[in-house]
C-alpha positions in Angstrom: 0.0 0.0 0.0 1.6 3.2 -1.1 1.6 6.2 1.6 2.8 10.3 0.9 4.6 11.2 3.8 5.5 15.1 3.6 7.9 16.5 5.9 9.7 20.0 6.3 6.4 22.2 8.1 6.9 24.1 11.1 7.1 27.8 12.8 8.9 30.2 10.9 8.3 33.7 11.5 7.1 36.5 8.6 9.9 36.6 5.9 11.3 33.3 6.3 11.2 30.4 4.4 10.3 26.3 4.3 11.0 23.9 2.2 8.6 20.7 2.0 9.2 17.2 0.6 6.6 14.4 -0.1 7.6 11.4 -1.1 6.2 7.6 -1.4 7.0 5.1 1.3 6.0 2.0 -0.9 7.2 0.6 -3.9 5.2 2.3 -6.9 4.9 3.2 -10.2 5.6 7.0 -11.3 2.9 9.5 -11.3 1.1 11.5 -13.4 0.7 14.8 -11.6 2.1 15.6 -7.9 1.4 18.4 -6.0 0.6 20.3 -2.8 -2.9 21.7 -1.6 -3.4 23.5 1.7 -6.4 24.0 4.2 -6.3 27.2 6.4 -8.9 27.3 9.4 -12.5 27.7 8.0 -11.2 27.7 4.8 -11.8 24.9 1.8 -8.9 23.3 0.5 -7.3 25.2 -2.4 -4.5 24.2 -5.1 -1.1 25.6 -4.0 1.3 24.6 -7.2 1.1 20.9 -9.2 3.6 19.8 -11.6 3.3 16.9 -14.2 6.3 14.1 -14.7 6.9 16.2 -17.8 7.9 19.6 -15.8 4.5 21.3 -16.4 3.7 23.4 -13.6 0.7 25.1 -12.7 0.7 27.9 -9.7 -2.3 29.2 -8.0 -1.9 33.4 -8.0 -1.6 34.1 -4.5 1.9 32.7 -4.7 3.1 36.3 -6.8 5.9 34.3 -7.5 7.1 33.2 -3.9 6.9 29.2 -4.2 8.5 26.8 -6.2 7.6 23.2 -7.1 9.5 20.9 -8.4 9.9 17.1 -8.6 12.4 14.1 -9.0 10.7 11.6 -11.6 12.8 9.0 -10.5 12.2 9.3 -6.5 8.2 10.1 -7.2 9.3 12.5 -4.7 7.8 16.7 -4.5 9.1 19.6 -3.2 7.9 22.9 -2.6 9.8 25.7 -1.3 7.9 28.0 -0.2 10.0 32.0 0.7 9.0 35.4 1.6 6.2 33.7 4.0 3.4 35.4 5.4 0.6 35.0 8.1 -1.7 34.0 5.7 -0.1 31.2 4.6 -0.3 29.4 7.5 -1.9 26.1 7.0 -2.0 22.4 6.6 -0.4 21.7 3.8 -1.7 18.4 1.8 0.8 16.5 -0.7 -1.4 14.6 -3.8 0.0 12.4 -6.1 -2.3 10.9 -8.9 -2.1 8.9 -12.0 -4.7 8.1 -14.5 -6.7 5.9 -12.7 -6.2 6.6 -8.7 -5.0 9.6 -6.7 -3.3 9.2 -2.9 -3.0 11.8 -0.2 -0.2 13.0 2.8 -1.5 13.3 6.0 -0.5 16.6 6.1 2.2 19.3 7.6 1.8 22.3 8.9 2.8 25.3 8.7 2.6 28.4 10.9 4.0 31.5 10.4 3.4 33.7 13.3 6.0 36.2 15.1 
């Protein structure tokens, strides 16, 4: 059974700077898309950045340009790094992997960014 298990949240304070990693703890085969989602508070889940095993990378606009995805094909592993951070991106923040005919799910990290 295949499990995402992200890594890399915590406290930073305004400014700073994280860098997740999701990666697959069973044996698998590659994916088709990977990516992070996150889930403030109150708030639905939204798409934070996805990227495709051919480098095609899609950003939701709140970033302006602050995160980065990126991906090693041959790990099936995801990373995010996520600089300049502010209050309002403090969540948990949800790894997905999917292929064509199933999609799997991280726990979760969080990520606070509080002074």
């Amino acid at each position: 059974q295949v499990q995402l298990v992200e890594s890399g949240g915590g406290l930073v304070q305004p400014g700073g700077s994280l860098r997740l990693s999701c990666a697959p703890s069973g044996s698998i085969f590659s994916f088709y898309s990977m990516g992070w989602f996150r889930q403030a508070p109150g708030q639905l889940r939204e798409l934070v950045a996805t990227i495709t095993s051919g480098g095609n990378t899609n950003y939701a606009d709140f970033l302006k340009g602050r995160f980065t995805i990126s991906r090693d094909n041959t790990k099936n592993t995801v990373y995010l790094q996520m600089n300049s951070l502010k209050p309002e991106d403090t969540a948990v923040y949800y790894c997905h992997a999917a292929g064509r005919t199933y999609e799997y799910w991280g726990q979760g990290t969080q990520v606070t960014v509080s002074s």
